[in-house]
N, C-alpha and C positions, 0 to 999 in steps of 0.2 A: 138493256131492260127487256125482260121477256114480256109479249102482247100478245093476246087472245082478239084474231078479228072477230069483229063481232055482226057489221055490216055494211053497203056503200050507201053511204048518203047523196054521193052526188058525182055524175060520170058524163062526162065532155071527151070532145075530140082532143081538149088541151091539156085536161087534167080530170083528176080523180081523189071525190073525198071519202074516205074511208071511218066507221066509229073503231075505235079498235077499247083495249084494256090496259093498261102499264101498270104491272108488277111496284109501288111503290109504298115506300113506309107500313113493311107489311102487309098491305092489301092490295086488292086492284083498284084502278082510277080510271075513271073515264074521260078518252079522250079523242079527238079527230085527228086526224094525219092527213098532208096534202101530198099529193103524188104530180110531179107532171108527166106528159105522156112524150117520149122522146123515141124518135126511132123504133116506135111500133113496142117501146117497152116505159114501163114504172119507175120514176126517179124518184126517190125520196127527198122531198123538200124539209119538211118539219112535224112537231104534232105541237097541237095545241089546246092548252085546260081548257075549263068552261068559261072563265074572264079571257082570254085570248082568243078563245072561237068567236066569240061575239066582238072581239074589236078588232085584233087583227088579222085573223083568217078573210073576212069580207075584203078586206085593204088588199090581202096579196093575191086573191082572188080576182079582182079588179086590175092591178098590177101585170098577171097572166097574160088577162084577155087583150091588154094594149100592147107590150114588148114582146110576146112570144115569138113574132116575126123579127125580131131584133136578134135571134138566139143565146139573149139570156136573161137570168132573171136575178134579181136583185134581193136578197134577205136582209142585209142591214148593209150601207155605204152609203156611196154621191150617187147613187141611180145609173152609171155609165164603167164598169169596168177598167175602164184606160183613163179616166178621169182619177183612178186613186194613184197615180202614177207623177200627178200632180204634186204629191210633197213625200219627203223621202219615208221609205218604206223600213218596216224590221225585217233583223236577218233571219225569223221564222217566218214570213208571208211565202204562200207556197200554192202550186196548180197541184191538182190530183188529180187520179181518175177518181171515176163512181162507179155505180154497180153497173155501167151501160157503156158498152163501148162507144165512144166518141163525143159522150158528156165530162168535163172537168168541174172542178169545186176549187175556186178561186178564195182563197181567203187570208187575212192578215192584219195586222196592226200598220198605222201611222207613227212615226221616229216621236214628233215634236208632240203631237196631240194626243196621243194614244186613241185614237179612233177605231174601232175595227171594223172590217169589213168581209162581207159575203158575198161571194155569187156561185148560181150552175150555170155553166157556157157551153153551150154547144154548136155555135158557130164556130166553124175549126178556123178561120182569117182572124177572130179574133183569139181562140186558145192561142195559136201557131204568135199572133202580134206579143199576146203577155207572156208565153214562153220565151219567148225573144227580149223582151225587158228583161226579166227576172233575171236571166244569164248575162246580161251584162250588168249586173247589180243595181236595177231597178233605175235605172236611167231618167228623170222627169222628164215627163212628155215626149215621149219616143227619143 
């Protein structure tokens, strides 16, 4: 979707909100984007309408400021990474990079529950441990 920045609404050591524009249904829409601040650069976490700014922008804002020493952060799952490890996985759940070297995007579906799950990790003990799952075909709990 093309976006028109438009201004920072809000700028921390941990993260950065942005109002931007989103090209939608013919016009532009306004919206906020959350950035976290990884290795001295922008990660793109999400944006969010006017009903989501107000309910859960605050939530993952809140979220930030507790786990970011954790190195990582949680979009939709069990809150822990290696916790989705716990029941078997689909053969699409996949690590990627991001736009930042030595950030990944952990993400995937549950076999039995269809749950899905999100994270950015940037603690590389943890990429390096769910790389190490995933290749041996999602192994539960290590």
């Amino acid at each position: 979707m093309p976006e028109v920045y438009v201004r920072t609404v809000e700028d921390t050591p941990l993260y950065r909100v942005d109002e931007v524009r989103v090209w939608s249904s013919g016009r532009y829409k306004p919206m906020l984007e959350l950035m976290l601040k990884i290795n001295g650069r922008l990660v793109f976490v999400r944006r969010y309408d006017r009903v989501d700014a107000e309910l859960v922008l605050p939530k993952h804002i809140k979220q930030v400021e507790e786990v970011f020493e954790r190195g990582y952060f949680c979009l939709r799952g069990k809150g822990d990474p290696l916790k989705e490890f716990s029941d078997p996985l689909e053969d699409f759940t996949k690590i990627e990079d991001t736009e930042v070297q030595g950030v990944k995007r952990f993400g995937g579906n549950h076999r039995e529950y269809l749950a899905a799950f999100h994270y950015l990790i940037w603690n590389r003990e943890l990429i390096e441990e769910i790389e190490k799952r995933l290749n041996k075909g999602g192994d539960l709990e290590g």
